[in-house]
C-alpha positions as a printed Julia matrix, in Angstrom:
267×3 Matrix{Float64}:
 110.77   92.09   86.2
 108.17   94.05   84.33
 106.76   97.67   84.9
 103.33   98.42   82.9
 102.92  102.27   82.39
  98.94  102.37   81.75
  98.46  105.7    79.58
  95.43  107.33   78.13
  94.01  110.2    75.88
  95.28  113.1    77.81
  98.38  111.58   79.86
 101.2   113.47   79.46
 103.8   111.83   81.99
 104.31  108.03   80.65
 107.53  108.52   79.36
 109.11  110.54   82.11
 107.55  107.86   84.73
 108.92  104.63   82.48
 112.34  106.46   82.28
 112.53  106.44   86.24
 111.49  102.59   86.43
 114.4   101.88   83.95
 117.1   103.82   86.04
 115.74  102.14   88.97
 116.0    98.62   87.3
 112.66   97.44   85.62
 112.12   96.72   82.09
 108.76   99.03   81.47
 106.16   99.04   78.74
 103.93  101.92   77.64
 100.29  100.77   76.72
  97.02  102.5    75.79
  94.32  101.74   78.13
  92.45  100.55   75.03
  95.1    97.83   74.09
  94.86   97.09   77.83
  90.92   96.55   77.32
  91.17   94.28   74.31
  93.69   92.22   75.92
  93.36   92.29   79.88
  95.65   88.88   79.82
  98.35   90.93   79.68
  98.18   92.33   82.46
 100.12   88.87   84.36
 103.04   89.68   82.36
 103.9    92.4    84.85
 104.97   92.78   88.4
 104.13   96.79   88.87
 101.35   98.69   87.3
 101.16  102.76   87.53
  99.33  105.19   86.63
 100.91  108.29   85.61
  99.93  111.58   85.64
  98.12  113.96   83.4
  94.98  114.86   82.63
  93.09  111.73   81.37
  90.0   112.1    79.34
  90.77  115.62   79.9
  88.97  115.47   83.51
  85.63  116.39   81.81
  83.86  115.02   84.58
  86.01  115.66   87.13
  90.02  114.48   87.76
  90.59  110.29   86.81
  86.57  109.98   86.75
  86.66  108.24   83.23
  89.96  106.26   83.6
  88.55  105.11   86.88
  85.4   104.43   85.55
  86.91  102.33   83.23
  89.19  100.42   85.49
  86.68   99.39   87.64
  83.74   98.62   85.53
  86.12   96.56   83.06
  89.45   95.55   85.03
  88.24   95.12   88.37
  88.57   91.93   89.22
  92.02   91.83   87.55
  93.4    94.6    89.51
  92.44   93.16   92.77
  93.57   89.93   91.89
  96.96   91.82   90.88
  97.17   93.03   94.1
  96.4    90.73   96.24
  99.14   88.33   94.17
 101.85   90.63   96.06
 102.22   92.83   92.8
 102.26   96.47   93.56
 100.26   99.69   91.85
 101.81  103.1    91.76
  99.03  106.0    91.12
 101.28  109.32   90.81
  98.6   113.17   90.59
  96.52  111.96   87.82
  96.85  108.27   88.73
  96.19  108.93   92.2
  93.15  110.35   91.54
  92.1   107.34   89.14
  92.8   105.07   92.13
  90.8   106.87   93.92
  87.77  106.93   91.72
  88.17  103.2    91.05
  87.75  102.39   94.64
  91.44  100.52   95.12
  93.01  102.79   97.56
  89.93  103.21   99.97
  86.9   100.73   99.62
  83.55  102.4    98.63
  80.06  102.19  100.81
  78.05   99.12   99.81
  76.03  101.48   98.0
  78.78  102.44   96.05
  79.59  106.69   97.37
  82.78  106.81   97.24
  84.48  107.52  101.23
  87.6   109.32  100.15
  88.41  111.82   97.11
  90.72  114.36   95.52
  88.75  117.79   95.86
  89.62  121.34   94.07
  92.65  123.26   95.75
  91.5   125.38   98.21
  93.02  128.05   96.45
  90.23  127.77   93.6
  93.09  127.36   91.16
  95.89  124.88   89.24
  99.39  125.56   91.57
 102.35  124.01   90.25
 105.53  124.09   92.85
 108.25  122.5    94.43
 106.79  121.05   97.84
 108.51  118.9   100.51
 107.02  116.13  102.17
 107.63  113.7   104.94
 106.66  109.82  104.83
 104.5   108.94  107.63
 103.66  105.61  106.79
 106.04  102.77  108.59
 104.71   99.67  106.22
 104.57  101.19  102.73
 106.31   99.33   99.88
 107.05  102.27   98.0
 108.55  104.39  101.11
 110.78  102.09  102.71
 114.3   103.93  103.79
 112.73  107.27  103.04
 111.98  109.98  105.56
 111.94  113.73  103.75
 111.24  114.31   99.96
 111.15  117.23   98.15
 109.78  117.15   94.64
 106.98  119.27   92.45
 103.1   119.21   92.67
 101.07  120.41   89.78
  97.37  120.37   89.68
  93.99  121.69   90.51
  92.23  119.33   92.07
  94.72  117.77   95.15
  92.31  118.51   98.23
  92.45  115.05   99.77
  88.99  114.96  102.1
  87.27  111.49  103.43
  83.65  111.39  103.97
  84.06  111.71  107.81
  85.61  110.93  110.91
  85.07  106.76  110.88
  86.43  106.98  107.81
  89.83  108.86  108.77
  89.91  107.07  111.68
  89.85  103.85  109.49
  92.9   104.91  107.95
  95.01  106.13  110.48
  94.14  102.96  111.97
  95.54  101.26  108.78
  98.31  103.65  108.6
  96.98  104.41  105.12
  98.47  108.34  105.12
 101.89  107.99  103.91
 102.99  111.05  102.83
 102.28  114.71  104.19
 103.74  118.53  103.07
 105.49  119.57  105.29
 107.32  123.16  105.76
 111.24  123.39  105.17
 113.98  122.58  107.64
 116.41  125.51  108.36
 118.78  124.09  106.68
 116.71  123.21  103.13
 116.63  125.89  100.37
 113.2   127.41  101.16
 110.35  127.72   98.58
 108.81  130.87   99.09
 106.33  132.2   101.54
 103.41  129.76  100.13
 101.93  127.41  102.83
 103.28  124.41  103.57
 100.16  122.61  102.94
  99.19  123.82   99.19
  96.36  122.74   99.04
  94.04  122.29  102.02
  94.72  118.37  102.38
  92.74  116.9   105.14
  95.84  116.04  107.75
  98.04  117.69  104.96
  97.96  114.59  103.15
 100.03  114.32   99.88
  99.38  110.51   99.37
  97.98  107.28  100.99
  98.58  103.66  100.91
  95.55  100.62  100.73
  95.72   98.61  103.98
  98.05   96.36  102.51
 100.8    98.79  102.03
 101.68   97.8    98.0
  99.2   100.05   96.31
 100.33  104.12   96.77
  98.67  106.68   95.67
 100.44  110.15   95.53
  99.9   114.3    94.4
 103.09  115.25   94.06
 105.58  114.13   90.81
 108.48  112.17   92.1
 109.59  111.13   88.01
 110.25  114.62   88.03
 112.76  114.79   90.98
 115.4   111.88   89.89
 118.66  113.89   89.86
 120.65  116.61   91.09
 120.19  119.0    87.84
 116.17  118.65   88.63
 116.38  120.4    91.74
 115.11  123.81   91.98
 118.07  124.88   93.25
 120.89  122.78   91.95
 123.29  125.57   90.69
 123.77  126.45   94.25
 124.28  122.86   95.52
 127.58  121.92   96.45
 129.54  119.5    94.11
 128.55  116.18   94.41
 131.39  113.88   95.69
 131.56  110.14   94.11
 128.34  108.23   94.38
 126.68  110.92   96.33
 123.69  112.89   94.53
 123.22  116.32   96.17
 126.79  116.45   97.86
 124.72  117.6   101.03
 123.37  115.06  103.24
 121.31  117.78  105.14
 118.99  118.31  101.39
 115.96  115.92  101.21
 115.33  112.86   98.99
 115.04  113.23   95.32
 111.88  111.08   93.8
 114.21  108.11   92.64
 113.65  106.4    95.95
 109.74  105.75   95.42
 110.58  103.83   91.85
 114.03  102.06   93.4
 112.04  100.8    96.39
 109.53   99.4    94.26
 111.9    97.14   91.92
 113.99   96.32   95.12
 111.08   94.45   96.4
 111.12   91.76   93.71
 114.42   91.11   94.2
């Protein structure tokens, strides 16, 4: 199977997110959305598409506008077909908010306003942090098995907000929210005194799901989280036994499930 890391002027995560496809079992491919463009055939060569994060186009007109843009005006049929062909899309910060903007993760008015988006921190600034999250989701591809993460966030514009209550009601109905910050157990290694939802998420919502459960869009970075040295804290984890990551079941996930779960379903 086939992973297809779509990049673009001002991502700055491809290689990070194709090395955690590979250690979870997928042969992966780094294109330019360009080369993409001039040859959208290409796209059937692959079983998982994802967008990585970034900041693409350099968010001139707001976070994923352009990408999106892009994506929808001139691969929209093609993704949609992709998806609904079983394949699955990953959309990690930047990538989430492309998804977003293209209209894949939640469906637009008929008029085409946009129901769902990826507003400024309420903080008015960028964070960057370690945040832990719980999967709430029970029919996401991507979050099978997995119950706590903990992994980093970095960006300014996270804010998940919907249009209104139909609209949230829609997808709680759909059990679209799949992942939410969530504070520290007693027995995690704690991250400060900053909240435990960064950012002001509506619902504390750190990622969704489309209705089908194979697309997933998601804030924080879990390419960044794939082994026991990434952890904040990982000089003052115990010693790993054989096989075992952390060497403490009572820490939280790394990241690696999220890329594992995805090449598990093809097989």
């Amino acid at each position: 199977m086939k992973t297809l890391i779509l990049r673009g002027p001002g991502t700055n995560c491809d290689q990070e997110t194709a090395y955690a496809f590979e250690m979870a079992g997928s042969a992966t491919e780094v294109l330019h959305l360009n080369q993409l463009l001039a040859s959208p055939q290409r796209l059937q060569e692959f079983q998982i598409l994802c967008l990585p994060g970034g900041f693409s186009f350099g968010d001139d007109l707001g976070a994923g506008r352009v990408f999106g843009y892009k994506l929808e005006q001139q691969l929209g049929e093609l993704l949609r077909r992709f998806n609904e062909d079983g394949k699955l899309i990953l959309g990690i910060c930047n990538g989430f908010q492309i998804l977003l903007s293209c209209g894949l993760l939640v469906a637009p008015r008929p008029d085409g306003v946009r129901r769902a988006t990826l507003a400024s921190n309420d903080c008015g600034h960028f964070l960057n942090r370690w945040v832990y999250l719980e999967a709430v989701s029970q029919h996401c591809v991507f979050l099978r098995g997995v119950q706590r993460m903990v992994m980093p966030m970095a960006h300014a514009e996270g804010k998940f907000m919907t249009d209104g209550e139909a609209t949230t009601a829609e997808l709680t109905q759909h059990d679209q929210f799949a992942l939410k910050y969530v504070a520290p157990l007693p027995e995690e290694p704690g991250l400060g005194d900053l909240p435990s939802n960064p950012n002001g998420s509506l619902l504390a919502t750190a990622g969704i799901c489309d209705p089908t459960g194979r697309i997933l869009g998601l804030m924080p970075h879990p390419e960044r989280h794939l082994t026991r040295t990434q952890h904040f804290q990982w000089t003052r984890l115990p010693v790993a036994a054989a096989g075992e990551e952390t060497g403490d079941p009572r820490l939280a996930q790394n990241g690696a499930g999220v890329f594992v779960n995805a090449v598990n379903y093809f097989r």
